[in-house]
C-alpha positions as CSV (number, residue, x, y, z in Angstrom):
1,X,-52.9,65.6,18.5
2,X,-52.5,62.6,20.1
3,X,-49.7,60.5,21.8
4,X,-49.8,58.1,19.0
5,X,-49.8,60.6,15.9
6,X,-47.1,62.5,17.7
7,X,-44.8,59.5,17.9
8,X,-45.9,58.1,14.1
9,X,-48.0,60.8,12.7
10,X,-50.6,61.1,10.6
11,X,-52.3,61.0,7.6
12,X,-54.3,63.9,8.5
13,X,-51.3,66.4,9.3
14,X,-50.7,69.4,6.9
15,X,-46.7,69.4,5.9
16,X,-46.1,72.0,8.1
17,X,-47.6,69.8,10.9
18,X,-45.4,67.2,10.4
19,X,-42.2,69.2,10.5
20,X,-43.1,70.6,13.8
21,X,-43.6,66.9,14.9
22,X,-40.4,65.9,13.4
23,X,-39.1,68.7,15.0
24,X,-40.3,68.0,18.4
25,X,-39.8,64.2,18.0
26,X,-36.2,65.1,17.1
27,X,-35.7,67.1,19.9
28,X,-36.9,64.5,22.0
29,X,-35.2,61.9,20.7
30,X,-31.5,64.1,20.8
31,X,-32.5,64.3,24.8
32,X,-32.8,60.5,24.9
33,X,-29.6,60.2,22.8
34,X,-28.2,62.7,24.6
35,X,-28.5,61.0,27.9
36,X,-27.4,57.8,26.2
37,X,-23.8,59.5,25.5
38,X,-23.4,61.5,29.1
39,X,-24.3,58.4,30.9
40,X,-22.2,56.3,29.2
41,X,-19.1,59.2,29.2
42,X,-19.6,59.7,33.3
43,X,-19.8,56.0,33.6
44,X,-16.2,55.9,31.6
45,X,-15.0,58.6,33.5
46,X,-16.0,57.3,37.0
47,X,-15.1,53.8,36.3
48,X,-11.8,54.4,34.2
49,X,-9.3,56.1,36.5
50,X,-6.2,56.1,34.7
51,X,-4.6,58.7,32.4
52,X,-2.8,58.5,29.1
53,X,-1.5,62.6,28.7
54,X,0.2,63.1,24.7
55,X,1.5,66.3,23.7
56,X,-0.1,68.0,21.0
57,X,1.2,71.5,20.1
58,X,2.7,71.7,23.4
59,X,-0.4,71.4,25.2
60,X,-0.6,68.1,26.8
61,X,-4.1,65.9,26.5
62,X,-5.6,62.8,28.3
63,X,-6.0,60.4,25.6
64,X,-8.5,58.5,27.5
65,X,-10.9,61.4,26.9
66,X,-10.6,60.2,23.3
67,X,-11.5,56.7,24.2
68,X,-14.3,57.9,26.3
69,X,-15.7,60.1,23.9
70,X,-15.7,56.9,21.0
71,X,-17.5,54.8,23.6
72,X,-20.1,57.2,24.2
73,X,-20.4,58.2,20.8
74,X,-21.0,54.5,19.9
75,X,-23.7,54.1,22.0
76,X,-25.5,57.0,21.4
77,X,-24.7,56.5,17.6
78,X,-27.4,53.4,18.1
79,X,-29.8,54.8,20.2
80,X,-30.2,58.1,17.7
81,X,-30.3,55.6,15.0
82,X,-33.7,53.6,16.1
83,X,-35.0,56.0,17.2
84,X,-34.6,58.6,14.6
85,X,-35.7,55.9,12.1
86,X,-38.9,54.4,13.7
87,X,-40.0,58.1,15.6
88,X,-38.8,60.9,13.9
89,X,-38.5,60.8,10.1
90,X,-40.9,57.2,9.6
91,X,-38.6,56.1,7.2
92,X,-39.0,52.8,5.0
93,X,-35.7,52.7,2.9
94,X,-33.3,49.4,3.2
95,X,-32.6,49.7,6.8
96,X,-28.8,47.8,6.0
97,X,-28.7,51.2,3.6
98,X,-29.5,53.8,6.2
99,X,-27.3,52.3,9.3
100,X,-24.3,52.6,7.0
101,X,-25.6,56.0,5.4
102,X,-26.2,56.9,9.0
103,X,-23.1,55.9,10.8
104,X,-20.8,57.1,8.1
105,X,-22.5,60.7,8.7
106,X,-22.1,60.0,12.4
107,X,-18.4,58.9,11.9
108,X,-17.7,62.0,10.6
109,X,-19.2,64.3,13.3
110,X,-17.2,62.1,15.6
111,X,-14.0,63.1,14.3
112,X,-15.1,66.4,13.8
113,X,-17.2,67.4,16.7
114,X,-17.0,64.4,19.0
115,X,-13.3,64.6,19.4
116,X,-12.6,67.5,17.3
117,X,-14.4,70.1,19.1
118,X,-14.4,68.2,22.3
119,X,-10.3,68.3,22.3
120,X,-10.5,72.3,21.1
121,X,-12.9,73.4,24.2
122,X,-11.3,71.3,26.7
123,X,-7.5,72.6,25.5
124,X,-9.6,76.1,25.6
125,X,-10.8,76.0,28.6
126,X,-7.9,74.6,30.3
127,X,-5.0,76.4,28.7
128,X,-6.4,79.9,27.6
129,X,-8.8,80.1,29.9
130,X,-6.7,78.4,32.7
131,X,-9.3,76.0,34.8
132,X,-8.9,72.1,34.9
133,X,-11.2,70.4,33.4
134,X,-11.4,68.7,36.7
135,X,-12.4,71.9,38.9
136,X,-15.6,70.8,41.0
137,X,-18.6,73.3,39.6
138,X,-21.2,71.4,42.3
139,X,-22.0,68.7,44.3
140,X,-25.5,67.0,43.5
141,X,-26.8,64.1,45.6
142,X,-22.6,63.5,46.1
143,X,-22.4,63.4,41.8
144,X,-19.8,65.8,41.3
145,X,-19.9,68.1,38.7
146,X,-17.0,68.9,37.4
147,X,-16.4,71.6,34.5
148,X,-15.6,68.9,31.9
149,X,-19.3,67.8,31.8
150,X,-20.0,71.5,30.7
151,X,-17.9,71.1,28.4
152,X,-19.9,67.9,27.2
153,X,-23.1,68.9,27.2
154,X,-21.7,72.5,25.2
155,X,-20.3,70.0,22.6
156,X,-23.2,67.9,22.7
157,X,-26.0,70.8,21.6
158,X,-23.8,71.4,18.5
159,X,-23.2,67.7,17.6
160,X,-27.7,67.6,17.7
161,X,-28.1,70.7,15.3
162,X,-25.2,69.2,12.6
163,X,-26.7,65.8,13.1
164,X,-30.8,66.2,12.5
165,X,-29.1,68.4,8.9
166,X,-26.8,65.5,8.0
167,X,-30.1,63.0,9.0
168,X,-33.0,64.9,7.4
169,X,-31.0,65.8,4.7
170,X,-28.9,62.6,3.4
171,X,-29.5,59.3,5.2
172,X,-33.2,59.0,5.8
173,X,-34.2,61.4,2.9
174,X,-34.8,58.3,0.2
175,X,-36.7,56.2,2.7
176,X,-38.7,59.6,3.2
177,X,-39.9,59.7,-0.1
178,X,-40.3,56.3,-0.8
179,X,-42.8,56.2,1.9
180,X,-44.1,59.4,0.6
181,X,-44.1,57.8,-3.0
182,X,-45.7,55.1,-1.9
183,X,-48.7,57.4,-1.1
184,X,-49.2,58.9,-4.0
185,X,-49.2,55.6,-6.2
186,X,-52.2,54.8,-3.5
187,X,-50.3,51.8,-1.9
């Protein structure tokens, strides 16, 4: 396999060849997208110093975590898109179709997961568990690394499993076949 057929593919792959490059293109792809989000949530976080605490069921939350987390998901919510489009699945449905398709899906594993899960784990971590979300884990090159990045990066590997279902499964699964249609009739 070559560089080339493992970012586009190939005629020449068996079905079960292809999934494992969809897989691996996915998973390479989520890294990229991935690092999209963090480096845009640390940049936030580093740049953004003040605080906005609400109460929620007597536990009281930052809403500027919320705010980071949109602005994150935003941008990663682009990257993922191009890139799962052109690299993973190939598709060639209405690309107008597929962003909205796509960031509908995405819009609802922000709410869910994004912020959702986020808010649960960091309330978790810092109410039942009792450590601040702001407790220094390590010190890299003077990047501190603080337990509210775990947190991130937890939430993040759930957000990439529920979004490669919602992806393969609902917004790029007509352009899939179309281009697999297209095949068949020999064009």
């Amino acid at each position: 396999m070559t560089f080339k057929e493992l970012l586009y593919g190939s005629e020449r792959f068996t079905p079960k060849q292809e999934k494992t490059r969809m897989f691996a293109m996915y998973f390479f792809t989520g890294i990229f997208t991935m690092l999209a989000n963090l480096i845009c949530f640390v940049t936030f976080d580093k740049l953004v110093t003040a605080h906005w605490n609400v109460t929620i069921i007597r536990w009281s939350f930052d809403l500027f975590l919320i705010l980071n987390q949109t602005i994150a998901w935003l941008a990663a919510t682009l990257t993922a898109f191009f890139t799962n489009r052109a690299f993973v699945f190939r598709s060639h449905g209405n690309v107008l179709l597929e962003l909205l398709g796509f960031m509908a899906a995405r819009f609802a594993t922000l709410v869910t997961i994004e912020i959702g899960l986020f808010t649960v784990l960091v309330m978790l971590l810092e109410h039942n568990v009792g450590i601040s979300s702001e407790v220094l884990l390590f010190e890299i090159f003077g990047f501190d690394f603080i337990w509210l990045y775990v947190v991130k990066i937890v939430n993040s590997i759930v957000l990439v499993a529920v979004n490669y279902v919602l992806s393969r499964w609902i917004v790029f699964r007509r352009g899939m076949k179309r281009k697999d249609g297209d095949k068949d009739n020999g064009k």
